[in-house]
DOFILUM-473616 format. One record per residue (C-alpha): residue number from 1; residue in three letters; x, y, z. Coordinates in Angstrom, 1 decimal. Layout:
N
   seq   type       c1       c2       c3
   NUM    ALA        X        Y        Z
...
END
This chain:
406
   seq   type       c1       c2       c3
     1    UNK    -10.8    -13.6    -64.4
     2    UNK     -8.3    -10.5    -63.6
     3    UNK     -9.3     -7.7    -64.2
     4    UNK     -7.1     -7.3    -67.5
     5    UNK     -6.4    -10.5    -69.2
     6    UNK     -5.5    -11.7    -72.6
     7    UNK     -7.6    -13.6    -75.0
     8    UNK     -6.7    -17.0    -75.5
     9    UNK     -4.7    -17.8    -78.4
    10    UNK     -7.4    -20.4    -79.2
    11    UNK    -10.4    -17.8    -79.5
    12    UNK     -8.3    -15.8    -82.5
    13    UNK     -7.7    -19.0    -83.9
    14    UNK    -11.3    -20.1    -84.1
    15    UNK    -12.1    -16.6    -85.5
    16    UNK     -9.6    -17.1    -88.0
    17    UNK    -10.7    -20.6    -89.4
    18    UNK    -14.4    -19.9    -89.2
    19    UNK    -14.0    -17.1    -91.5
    20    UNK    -10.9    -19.3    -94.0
    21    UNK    -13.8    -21.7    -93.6
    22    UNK    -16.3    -18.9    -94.7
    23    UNK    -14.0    -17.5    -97.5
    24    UNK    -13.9    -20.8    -99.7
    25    UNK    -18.2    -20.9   -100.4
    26    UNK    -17.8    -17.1   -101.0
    27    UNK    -15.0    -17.7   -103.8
    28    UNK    -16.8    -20.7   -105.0
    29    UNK    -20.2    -19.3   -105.7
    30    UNK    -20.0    -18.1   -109.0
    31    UNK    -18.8    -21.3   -110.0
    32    UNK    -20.6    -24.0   -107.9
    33    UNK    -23.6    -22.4   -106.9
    34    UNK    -24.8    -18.9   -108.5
    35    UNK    -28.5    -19.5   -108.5
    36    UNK    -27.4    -18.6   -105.0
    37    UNK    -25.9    -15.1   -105.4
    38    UNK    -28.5    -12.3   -104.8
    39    UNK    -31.3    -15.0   -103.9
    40    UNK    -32.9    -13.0   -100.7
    41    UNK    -32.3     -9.6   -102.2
    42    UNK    -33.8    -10.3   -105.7
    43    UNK    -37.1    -11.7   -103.5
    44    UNK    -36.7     -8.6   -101.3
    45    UNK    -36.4     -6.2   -104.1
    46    UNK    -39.5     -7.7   -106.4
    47    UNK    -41.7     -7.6   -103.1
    48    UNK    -40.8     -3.9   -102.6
    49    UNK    -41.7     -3.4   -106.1
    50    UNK    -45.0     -4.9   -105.8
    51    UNK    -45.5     -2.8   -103.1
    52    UNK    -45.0      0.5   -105.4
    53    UNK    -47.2     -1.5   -107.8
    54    UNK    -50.3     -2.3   -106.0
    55    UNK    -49.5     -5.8   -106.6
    56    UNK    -49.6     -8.2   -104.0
    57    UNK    -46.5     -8.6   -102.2
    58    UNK    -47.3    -12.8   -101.2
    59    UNK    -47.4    -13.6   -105.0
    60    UNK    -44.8    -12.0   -106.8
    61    UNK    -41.7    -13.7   -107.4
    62    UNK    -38.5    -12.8   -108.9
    63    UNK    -39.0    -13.9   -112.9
    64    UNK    -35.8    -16.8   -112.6
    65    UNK    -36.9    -18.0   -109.6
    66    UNK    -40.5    -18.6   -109.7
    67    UNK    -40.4    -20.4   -106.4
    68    UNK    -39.2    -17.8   -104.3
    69    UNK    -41.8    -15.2   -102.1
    70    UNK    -41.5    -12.8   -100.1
    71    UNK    -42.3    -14.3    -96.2
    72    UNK    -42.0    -11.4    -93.9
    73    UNK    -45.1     -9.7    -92.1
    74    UNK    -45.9     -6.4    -94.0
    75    UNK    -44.8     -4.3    -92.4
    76    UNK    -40.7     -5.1    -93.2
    77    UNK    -41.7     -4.7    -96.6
    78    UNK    -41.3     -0.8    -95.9
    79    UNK    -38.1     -1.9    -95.4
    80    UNK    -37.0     -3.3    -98.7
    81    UNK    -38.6      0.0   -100.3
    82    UNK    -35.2      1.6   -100.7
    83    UNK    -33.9     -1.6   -102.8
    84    UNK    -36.8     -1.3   -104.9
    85    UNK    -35.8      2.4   -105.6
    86    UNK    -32.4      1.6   -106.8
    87    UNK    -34.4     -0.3   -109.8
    88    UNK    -32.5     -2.6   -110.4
    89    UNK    -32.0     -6.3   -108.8
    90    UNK    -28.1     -5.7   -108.9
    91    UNK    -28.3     -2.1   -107.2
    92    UNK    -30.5     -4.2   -104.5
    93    UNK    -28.3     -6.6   -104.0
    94    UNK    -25.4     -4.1   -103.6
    95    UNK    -27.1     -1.7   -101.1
    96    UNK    -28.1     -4.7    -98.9
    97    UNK    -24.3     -6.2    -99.1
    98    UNK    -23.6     -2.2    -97.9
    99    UNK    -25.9     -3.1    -94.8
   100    UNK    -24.0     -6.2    -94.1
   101    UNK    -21.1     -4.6    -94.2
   102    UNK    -22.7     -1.7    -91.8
   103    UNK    -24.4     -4.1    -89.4
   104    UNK    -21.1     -5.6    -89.3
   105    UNK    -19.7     -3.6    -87.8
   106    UNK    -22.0     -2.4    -85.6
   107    UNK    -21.7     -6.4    -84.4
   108    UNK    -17.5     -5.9    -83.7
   109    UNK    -18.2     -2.5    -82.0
   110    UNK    -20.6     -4.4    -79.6
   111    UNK    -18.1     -7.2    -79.0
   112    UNK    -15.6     -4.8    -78.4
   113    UNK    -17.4     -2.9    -76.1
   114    UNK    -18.6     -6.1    -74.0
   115    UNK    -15.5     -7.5    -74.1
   116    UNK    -13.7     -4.1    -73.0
   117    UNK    -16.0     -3.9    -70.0
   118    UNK    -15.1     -7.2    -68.6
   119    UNK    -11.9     -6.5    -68.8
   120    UNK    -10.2     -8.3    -71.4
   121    UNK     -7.4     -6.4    -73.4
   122    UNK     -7.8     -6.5    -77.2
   123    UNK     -6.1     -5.1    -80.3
   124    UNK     -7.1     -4.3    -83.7
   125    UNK     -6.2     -8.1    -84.5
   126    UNK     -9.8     -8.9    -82.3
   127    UNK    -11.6     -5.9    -84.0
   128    UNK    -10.7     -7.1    -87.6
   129    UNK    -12.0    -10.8    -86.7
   130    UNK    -15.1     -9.8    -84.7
   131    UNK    -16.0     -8.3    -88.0
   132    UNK    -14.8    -10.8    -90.6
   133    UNK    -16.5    -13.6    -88.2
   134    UNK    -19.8    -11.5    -88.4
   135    UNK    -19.7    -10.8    -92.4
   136    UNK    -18.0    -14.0    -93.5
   137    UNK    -17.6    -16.8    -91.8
   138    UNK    -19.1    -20.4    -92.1
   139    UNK    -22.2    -18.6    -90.0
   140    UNK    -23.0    -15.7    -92.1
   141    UNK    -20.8    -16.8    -95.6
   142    UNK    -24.7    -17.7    -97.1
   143    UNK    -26.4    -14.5    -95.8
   144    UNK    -23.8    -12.4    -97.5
   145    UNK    -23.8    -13.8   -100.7
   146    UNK    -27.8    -14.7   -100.9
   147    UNK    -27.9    -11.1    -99.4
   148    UNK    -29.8    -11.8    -96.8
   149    UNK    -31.0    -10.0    -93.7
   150    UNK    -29.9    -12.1    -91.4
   151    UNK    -26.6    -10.2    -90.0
   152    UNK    -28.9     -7.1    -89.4
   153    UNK    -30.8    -10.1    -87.3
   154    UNK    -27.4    -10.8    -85.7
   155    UNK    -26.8     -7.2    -84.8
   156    UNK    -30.1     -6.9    -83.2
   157    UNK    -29.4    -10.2    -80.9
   158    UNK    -26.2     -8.4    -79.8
   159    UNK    -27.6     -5.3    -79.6
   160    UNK    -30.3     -6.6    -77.3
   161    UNK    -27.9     -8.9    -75.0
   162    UNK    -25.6     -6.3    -74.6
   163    UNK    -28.2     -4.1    -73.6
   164    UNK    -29.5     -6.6    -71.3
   165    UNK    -26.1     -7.1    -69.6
   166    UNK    -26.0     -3.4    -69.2
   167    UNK    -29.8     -3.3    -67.3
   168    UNK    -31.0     -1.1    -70.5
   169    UNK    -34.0     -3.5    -70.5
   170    UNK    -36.2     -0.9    -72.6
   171    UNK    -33.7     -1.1    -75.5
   172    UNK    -33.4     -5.3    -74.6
   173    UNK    -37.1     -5.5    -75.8
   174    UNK    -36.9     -3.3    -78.7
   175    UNK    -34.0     -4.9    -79.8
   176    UNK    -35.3     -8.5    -79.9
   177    UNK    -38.9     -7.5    -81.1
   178    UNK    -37.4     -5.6    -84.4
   179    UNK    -35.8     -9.4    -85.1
   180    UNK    -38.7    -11.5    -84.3
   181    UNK    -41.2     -8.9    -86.4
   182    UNK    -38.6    -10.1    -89.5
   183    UNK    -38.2    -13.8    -88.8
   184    UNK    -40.7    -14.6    -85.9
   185    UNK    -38.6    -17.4    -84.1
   186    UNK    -36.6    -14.6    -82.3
   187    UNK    -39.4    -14.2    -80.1
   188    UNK    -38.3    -17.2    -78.1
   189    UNK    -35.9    -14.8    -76.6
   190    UNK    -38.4    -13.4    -74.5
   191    UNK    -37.7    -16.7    -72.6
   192    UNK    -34.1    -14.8    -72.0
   193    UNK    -36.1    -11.8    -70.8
   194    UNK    -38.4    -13.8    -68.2
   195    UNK    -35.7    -15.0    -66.9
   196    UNK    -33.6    -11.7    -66.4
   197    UNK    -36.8    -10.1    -64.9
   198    UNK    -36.5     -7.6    -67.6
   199    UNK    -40.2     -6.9    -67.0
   200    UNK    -40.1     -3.5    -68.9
   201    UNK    -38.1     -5.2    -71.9
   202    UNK    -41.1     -7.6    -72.1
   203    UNK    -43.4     -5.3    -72.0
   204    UNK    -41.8     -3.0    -74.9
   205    UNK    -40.8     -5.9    -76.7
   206    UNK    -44.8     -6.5    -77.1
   207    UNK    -45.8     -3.2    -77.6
   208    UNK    -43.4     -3.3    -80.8
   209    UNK    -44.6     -6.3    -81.9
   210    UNK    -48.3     -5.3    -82.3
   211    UNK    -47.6     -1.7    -83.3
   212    UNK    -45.7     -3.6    -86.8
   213    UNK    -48.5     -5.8    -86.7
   214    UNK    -51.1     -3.1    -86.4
   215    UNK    -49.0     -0.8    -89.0
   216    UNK    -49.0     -3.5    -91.6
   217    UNK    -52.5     -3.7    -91.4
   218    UNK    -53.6     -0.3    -91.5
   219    UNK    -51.0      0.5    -94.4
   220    UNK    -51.5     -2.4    -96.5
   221    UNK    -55.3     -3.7    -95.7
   222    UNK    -56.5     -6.6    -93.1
   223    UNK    -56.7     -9.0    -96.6
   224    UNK    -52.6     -8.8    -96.5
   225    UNK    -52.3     -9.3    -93.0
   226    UNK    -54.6    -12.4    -93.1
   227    UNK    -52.7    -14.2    -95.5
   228    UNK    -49.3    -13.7    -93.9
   229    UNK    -50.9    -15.3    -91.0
   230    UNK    -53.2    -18.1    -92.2
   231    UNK    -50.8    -18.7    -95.8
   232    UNK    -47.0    -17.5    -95.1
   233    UNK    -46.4    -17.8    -91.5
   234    UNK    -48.2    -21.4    -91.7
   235    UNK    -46.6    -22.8    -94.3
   236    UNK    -42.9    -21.3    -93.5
   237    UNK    -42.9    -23.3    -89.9
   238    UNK    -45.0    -26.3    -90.7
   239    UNK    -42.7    -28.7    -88.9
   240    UNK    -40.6    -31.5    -90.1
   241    UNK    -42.0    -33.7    -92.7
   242    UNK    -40.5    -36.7    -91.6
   243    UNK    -38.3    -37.7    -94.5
   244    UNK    -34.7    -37.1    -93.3
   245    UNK    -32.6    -37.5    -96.9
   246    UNK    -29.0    -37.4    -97.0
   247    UNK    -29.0    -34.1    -99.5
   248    UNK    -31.6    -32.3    -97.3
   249    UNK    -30.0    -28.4    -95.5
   250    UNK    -33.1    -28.1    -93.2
   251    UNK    -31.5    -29.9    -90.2
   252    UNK    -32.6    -30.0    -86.1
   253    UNK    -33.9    -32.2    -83.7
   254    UNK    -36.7    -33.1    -85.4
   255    UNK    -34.9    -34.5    -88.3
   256    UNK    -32.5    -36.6    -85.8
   257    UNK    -35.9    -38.2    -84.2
   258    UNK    -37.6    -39.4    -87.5
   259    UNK    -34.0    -40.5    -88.8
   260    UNK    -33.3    -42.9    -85.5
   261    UNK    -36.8    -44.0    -84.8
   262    UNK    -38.9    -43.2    -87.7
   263    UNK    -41.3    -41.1    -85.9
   264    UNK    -43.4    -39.2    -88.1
   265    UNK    -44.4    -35.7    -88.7
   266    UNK    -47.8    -36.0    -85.7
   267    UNK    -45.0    -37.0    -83.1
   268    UNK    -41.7    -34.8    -83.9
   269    UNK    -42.9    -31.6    -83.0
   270    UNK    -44.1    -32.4    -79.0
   271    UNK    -41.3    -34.9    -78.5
   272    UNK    -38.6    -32.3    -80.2
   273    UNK    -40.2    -29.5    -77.4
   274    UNK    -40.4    -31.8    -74.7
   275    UNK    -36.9    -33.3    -75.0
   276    UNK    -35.5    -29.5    -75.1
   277    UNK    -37.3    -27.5    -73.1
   278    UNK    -35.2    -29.3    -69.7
   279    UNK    -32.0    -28.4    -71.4
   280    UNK    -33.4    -24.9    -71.4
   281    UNK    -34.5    -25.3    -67.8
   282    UNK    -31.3    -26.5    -67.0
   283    UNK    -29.5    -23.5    -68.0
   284    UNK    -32.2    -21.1    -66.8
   285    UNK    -31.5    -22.3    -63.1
   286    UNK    -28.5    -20.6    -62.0
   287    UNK    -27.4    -17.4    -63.5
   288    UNK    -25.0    -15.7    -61.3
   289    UNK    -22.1    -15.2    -63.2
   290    UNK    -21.5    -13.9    -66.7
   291    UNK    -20.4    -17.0    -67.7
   292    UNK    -23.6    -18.6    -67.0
   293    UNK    -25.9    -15.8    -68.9
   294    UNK    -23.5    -16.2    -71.7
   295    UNK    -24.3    -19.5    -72.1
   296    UNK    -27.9    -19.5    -71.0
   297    UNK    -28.1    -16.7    -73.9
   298    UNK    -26.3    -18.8    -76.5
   299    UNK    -28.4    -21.7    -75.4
   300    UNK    -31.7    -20.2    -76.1
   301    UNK    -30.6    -19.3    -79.4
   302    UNK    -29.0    -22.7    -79.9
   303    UNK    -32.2    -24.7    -78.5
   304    UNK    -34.5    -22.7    -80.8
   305    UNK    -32.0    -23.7    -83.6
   306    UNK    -32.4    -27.1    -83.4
   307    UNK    -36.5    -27.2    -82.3
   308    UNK    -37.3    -25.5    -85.4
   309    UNK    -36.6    -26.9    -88.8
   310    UNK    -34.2    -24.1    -89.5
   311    UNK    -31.6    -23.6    -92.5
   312    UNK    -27.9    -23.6    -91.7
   313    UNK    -28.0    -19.9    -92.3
   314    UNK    -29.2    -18.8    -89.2
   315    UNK    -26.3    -19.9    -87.2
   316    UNK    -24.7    -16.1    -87.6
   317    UNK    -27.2    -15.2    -84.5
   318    UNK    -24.8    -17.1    -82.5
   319    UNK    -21.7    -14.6    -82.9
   320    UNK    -22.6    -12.4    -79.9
   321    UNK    -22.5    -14.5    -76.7
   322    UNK    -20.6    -17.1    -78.8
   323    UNK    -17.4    -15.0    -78.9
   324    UNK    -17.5    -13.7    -75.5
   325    UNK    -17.7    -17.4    -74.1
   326    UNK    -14.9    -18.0    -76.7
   327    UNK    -12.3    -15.1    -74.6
   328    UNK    -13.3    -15.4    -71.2
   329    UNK    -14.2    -19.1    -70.5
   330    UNK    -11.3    -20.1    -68.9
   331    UNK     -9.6    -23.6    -69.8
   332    UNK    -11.7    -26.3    -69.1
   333    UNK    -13.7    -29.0    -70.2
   334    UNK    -16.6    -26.5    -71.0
   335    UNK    -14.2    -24.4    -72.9
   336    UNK    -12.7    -27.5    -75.1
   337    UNK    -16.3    -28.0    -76.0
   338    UNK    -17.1    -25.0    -76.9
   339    UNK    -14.0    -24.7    -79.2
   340    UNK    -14.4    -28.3    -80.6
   341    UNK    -18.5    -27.5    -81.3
   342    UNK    -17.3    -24.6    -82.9
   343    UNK    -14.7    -26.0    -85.6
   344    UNK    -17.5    -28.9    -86.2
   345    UNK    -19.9    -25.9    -86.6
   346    UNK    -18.0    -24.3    -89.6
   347    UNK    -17.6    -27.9    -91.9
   348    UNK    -19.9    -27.7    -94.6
   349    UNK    -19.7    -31.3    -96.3
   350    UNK    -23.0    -32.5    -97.4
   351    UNK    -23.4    -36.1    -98.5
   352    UNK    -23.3    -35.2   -102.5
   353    UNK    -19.6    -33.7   -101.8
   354    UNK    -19.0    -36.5    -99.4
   355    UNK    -19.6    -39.0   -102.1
   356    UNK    -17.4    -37.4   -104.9
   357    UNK    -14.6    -37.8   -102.8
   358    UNK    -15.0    -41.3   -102.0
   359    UNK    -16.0    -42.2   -105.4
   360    UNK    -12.9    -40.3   -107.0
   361    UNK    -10.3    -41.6   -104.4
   362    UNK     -9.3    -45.4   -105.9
   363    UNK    -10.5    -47.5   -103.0
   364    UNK    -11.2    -51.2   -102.8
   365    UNK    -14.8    -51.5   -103.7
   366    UNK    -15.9    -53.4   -100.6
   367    UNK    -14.5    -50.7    -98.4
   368    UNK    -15.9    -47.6   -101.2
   369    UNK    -19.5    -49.3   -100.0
   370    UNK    -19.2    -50.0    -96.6
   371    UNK    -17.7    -45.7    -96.3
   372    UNK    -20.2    -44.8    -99.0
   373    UNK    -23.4    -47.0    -96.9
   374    UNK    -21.8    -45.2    -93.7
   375    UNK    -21.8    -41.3    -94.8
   376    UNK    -25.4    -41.9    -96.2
   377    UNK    -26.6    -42.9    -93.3
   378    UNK    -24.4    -40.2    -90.9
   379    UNK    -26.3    -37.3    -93.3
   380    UNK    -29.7    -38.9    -93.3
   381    UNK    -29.4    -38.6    -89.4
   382    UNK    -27.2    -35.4    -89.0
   383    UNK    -25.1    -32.5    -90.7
   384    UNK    -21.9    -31.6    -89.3
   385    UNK    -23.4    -27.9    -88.5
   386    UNK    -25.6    -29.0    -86.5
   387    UNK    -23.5    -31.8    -85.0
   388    UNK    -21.6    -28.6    -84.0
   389    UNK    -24.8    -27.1    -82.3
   390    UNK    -25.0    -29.6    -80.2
   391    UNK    -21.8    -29.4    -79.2
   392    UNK    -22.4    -26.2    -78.6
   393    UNK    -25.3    -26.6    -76.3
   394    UNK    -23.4    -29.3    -74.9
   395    UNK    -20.9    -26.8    -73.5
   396    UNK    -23.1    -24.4    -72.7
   397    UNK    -24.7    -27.0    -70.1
   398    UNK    -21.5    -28.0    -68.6
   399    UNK    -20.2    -24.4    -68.2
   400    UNK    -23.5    -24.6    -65.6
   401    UNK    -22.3    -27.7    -64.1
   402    UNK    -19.1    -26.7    -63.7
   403    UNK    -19.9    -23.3    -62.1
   404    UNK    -22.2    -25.5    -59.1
   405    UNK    -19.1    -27.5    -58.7
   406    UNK    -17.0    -24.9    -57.5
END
């Protein structure tokens, strides 16, 4: 790369149709799926109350959605105090959105920044898609209107590569603890930081993951601690039960196994590790040029992704090293993947959509089975997000191979 280049048309393009692509659920909400507005922020807000209460903040549940909890450790619960404050779900839901917003951008100014160091001119046309990619794109579309937490997740993976890429390996640590102490599974990117040698980000990154800990317990009691460990955390990453339907959104590897060979729920789990963990390897063994830590990054992410039996919502923790592979991979057979695993990434047909259309569209009814037999099966094995994950990953392996060839 010069030292001042361009983006690629093709990177503001992608932008662009991940968040059109993002846009249409948003709009379509209150019609199609409202259940789903305010869903994380309601549970979020009731917890906090329960808090103020003296209640227990493991059994409360919003009143209309009885089968909702609060599944953080307890010590994010301090977090959500401010919601409950506001006293009223609404006034939750709307001070959370606010943080979206705010996290955000704090997500565009990082790409920015990144971007701007390595030398790549941008305008205000790359500053307003960095942040409409980060609030509301096929990625984060759900987080926003559930109200989720999971940008603020998203702005702590940045924060931390970023910092990483910079040698700030103290703020590294701090950075990916604060998002693993929320949602646990971050803490596979201290994987990223064995790698980098980022000794002292390891070692802050556990120091603030047993001073929550520790805080939780102190503030709220041992008896809440112990049943986020033996109750929540158990039963929130049980594993994959082994019955891959066509209408199911928990999607990964594991779900792929038990759909091809009808492996069940005793098998999935190893098998799922110990077909990913050489892809890992593979892009652990040569990082020398920011290209190659970019991916590496985005393939720890992506390979926790799919290991874990993880909702389609999560895929806004992508947007960091996603977009700077997107402007600075030059083109190439990695790059073409990575575009193509993108755009697959941001389709959002389930089978019950899938078969409206081809029930609605007159066909001849031997061919109406044979496409309706067909997509069944493709979404018993597969969704197209995660088809796009793999892509993803895909790429992310060959920009590796590529960089030994030359």
């Amino acid at each position: 790369m010069s030292n001042s280049s361009r983006p690629p048309r093709s990177a503001r393009v992608v932008l662009v149709l991940g968040i059109v692509s993002g846009l249409a659920p948003i709009a379509a909400t209150p019609v199609v799926g409202p259940e789903q507005l305010m869903l994380a922020s309601d549970v979020y807000f009731y917890a906090a109350e329960a808090l103020l209460s003296g209640e227990d903040i493991y059994e409360v549940t919003p009143p209309d959605r009885p089968g909702f909890h609060y599944i953080y450790p307890p010590v994010v619960v301090f977090a959500f105090v401010p919601h409950a404050l506001l006293n009223s779900p609404v006034a939750a839901y709307a001070l959370q959105t606010v943080l979206n917003l705010a996290f955000a951008v704090g997500i565009a100014a990082l790409l920015w920044r990144a971007l701007s160091r390595r030398g790549v001119s941008l305008s205000r046309l790359d500053a307003g898609l960095f942040f409409g990619f980060a609030l509301c794109s096929a990625h984060s579309a759900i987080s926003l209107i559930n109200g989720q937490v999971n940008i603020p997740l998203a702005f702590a993976f940045a924060l931390g590569l970023d910092a990483l890429d910079q040698r700030r390996q103290r703020l590294a640590g701090f950075a990916f603890a604060a998002a693993a102490l929320v949602k646990v599974f971050p803490a596979v990117l201290g994987l990223w930081l064995l790698r980098r040698r980022a000794w002292q980000g390891v070692g802050v990154a556990v120091a603030t993951g047993i001073t929550g800990i520790l805080l939780g317990l102190f503030a709220l009691g041992p008896d809440v601690t112990i049943t986020y460990f033996t109750e929540v955390l158990t039963g929130r990453y049980d594993g994959f039960d082994g019955a891959p339907e066509p209408t199911r959104s928990r999607d990964g590897l594991q779900r792929q196994l038990a759909a091809l060979f009808g492996l069940g729920p005793p098998y999935l789990t190893p098998l799922a590790a110990a077909l990913l963990a050489p892809v890992l390897a593979s892009l652990y063994l040569d990082i020398e040029t920011d290209s190659q830590q970019q991916a590496a990054a985005l393939g720890t992410i992506l390979v926790t992704l799919l290991f874990f039996p993880l909702q389609r919502l999560y895929m806004v923790l992508l947007v960091f090293p996603f977009v700077l592979l997107l402007y600075r991979l030059p083109p190439g057979r990695p790059r073409t993947l990575l575009v193509v695993g993108a755009l697959v990434s941001f389709v959002r047909i389930d089978f019950t959509l899938a078969e409206v259309a081809l029930t609605t569209v007159p066909l001849p009814a031997v061919l109406e089975s044979v496409l309706l037999s067909g997509a069944e099966r493709f979404f018993q094995v597969i969704l197209p997000p995660t088809l796009g994950m793999w892509l993803l990953l895909a790429a992310c392996v060959l920009v590796q191979y590529e960089s030994k060839r030359l």
